[in-house]
C-alpha positions in Angstrom: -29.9 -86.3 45.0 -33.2 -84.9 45.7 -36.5 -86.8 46.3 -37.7 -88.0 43.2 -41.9 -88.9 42.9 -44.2 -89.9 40.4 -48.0 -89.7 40.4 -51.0 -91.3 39.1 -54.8 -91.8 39.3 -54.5 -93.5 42.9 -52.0 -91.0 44.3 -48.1 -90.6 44.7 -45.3 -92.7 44.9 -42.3 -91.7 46.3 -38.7 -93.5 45.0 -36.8 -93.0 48.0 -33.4 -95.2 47.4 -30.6 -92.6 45.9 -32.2 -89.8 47.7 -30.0 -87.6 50.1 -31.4 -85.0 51.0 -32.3 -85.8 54.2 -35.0 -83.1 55.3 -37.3 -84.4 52.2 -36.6 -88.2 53.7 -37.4 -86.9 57.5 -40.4 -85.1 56.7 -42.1 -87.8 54.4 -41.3 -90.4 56.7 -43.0 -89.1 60.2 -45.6 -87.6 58.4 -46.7 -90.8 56.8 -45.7 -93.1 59.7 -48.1 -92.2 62.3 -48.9 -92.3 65.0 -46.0 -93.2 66.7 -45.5 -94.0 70.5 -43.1 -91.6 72.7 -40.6 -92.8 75.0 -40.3 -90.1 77.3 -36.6 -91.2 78.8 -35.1 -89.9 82.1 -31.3 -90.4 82.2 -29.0 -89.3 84.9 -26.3 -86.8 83.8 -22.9 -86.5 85.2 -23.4 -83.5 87.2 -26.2 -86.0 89.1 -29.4 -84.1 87.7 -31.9 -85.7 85.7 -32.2 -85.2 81.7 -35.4 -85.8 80.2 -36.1 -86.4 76.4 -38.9 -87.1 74.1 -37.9 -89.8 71.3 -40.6 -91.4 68.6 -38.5 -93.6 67.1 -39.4 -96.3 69.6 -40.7 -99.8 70.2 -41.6 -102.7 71.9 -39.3 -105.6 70.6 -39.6 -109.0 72.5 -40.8 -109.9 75.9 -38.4 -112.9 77.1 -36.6 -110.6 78.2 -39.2 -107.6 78.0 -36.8 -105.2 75.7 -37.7 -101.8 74.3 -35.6 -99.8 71.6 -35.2 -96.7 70.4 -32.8 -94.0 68.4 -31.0 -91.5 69.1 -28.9 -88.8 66.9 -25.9 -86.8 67.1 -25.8 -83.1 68.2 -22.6 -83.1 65.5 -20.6 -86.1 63.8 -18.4 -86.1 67.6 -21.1 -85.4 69.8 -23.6 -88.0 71.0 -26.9 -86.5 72.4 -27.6 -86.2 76.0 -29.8 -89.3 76.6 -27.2 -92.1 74.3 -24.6 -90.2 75.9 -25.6 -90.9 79.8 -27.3 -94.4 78.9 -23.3 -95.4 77.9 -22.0 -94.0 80.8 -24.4 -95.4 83.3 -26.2 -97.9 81.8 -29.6 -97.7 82.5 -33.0 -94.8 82.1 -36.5 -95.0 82.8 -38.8 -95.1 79.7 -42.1 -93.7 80.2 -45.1 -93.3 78.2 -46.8 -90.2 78.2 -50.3 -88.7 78.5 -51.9 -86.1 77.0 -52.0 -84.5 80.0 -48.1 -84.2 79.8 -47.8 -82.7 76.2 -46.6 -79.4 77.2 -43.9 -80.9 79.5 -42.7 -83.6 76.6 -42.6 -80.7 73.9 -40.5 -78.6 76.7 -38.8 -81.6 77.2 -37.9 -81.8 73.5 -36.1 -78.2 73.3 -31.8 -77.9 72.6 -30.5 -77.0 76.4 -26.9 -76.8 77.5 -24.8 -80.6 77.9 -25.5 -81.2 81.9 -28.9 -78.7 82.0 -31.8 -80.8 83.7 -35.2 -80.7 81.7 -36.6 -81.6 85.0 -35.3 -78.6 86.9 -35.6 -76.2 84.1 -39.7 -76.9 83.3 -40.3 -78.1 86.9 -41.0 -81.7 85.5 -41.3 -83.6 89.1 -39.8 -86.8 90.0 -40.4 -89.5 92.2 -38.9 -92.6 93.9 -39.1 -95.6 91.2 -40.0 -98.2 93.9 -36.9 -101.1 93.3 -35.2 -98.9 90.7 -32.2 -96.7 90.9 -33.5 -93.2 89.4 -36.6 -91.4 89.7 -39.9 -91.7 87.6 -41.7 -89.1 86.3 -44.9 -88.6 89.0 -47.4 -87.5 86.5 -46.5 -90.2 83.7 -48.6 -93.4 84.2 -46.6 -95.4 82.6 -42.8 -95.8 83.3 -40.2 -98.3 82.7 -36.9 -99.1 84.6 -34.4 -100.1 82.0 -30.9 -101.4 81.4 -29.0 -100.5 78.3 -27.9 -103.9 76.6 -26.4 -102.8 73.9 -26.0 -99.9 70.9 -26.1 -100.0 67.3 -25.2 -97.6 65.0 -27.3 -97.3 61.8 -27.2 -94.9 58.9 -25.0 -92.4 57.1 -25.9 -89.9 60.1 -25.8 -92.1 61.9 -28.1 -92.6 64.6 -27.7 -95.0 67.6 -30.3 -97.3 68.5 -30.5 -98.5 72.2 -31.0 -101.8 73.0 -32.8 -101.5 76.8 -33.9 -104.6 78.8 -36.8 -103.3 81.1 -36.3 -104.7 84.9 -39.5 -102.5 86.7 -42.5 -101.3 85.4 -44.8 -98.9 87.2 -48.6 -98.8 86.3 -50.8 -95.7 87.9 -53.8 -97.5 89.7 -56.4 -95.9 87.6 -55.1 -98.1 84.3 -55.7 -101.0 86.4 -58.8 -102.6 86.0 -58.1 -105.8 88.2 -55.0 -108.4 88.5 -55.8 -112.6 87.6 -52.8 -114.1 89.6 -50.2 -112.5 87.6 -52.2 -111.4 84.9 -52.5 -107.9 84.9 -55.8 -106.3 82.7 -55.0 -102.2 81.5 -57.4 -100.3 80.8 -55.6 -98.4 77.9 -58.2 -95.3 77.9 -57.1 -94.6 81.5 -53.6 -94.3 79.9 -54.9 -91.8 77.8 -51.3 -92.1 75.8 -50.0 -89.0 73.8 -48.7 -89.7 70.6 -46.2 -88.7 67.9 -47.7 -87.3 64.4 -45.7 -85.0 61.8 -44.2 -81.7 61.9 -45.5 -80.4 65.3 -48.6 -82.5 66.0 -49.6 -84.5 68.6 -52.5 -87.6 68.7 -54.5 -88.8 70.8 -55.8 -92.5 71.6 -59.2 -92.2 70.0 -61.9 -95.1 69.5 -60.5 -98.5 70.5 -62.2 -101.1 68.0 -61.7 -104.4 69.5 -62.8 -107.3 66.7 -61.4 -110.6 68.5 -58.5 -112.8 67.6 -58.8 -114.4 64.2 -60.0 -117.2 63.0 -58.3 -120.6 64.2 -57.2 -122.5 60.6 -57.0 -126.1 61.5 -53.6 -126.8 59.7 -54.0 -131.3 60.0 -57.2 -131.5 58.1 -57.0 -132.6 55.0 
């Protein structure tokens, strides 16, 4: 069934329920919901080199435990991509998120190699020791995060797994840190200068941060 719209004076409304073809439904979709973070994940494949991928369907879901999702296709109906595919086996990746700075290496990242070719090796994407973690961070992301896979759900007609990671380290480059309260930690986001996901082959950029305060406290016992 193809994607059927209607239009008025304020502007278009797509009715997406019935709809199957999927290219119309992927194309509306990450153009419209933008921007969208990356997790650039690092998995270990079997041959003991490092796979790297670039995935925007990703999020930050709780923090007791601090868990972080996000989804993963098929290469065909039998085949699960590289990344789902080593998370199973070994049960744990490192997250990281991106600067500008890296977008060549995370759209080089992004391209169809060989099962068991390392993105790392093949664009010369460097690694480093993940201080209490088992696999290597990327050195030039500033943000990374050592994760276990808790679990995988399959969703769709496609379908598409989404992994379920509980994050054990996190490593912050210094410059993102402005200063530490006890255990309070204060980032300076700019210094992160995080790349993000837009439609077809864009990228974004952080932009102007508008801080406004928290809002207003409603005092819920007064009458």
């Amino acid at each position: 069934m193809t994607l059927a719209y209607t239009k008025d004076a304020a502007g278009y409304t797509a009715h997406l329920k019935g709809c199957t073809n999927i290219g119309a439904l992927y194309e509306l979709m990450v153009q419209t919901f933008v921007p969208r973070p990356i997790a650039w994940v690092l998995t270990e494949n079997e041959n003991g080199t490092h796979n790297i991928a670039p995935y925007s369907f990703t999020a930050l879901v709780d923090i007791a435990p601090p868990t972080l999702v996000f989804s993963a296709g098929k290469k065909d109906p039998h085949t699960l991509k590289d990344s789902w595919a080593n998370l199973v086996r070994t049960k744990q990746c490192v997250v990281h998120i991106p600067s500008v700075a890296n977008a060549e290496a995370v759209n080089n990242s992004a391209a169809n190699l060989p099962t068991g070719a390392s993105e790392a090796d093949t664009y010369n994407i460097k690694t480093t020791v993940f201080e209490g973690f088992p696999l290597p961070r990327i050195t030039e992301a500033p943000i990374a995060y050592g994760c276990t896979l808790r679990e995988v759900v399959e969703l769709g007609t496609l379908p598409v797994g989404l992994l379920v990671l509980e994050v054990q380290n996190l490593f912050v480059t210094e410059k993102a840190v402005e200063h530490i309260d006890g255990d309070i930690f204060h980032i300076n986001e700019k210094a992160i200068n995080p790349l993000t996901r837009m439609g077809k082959t864009k990228f974004g950029t952080l932009g102007p941060i508008v801080d406004i305060g928290a809002p207003p406290k409603i005092d819920t016992k007064s009458s």
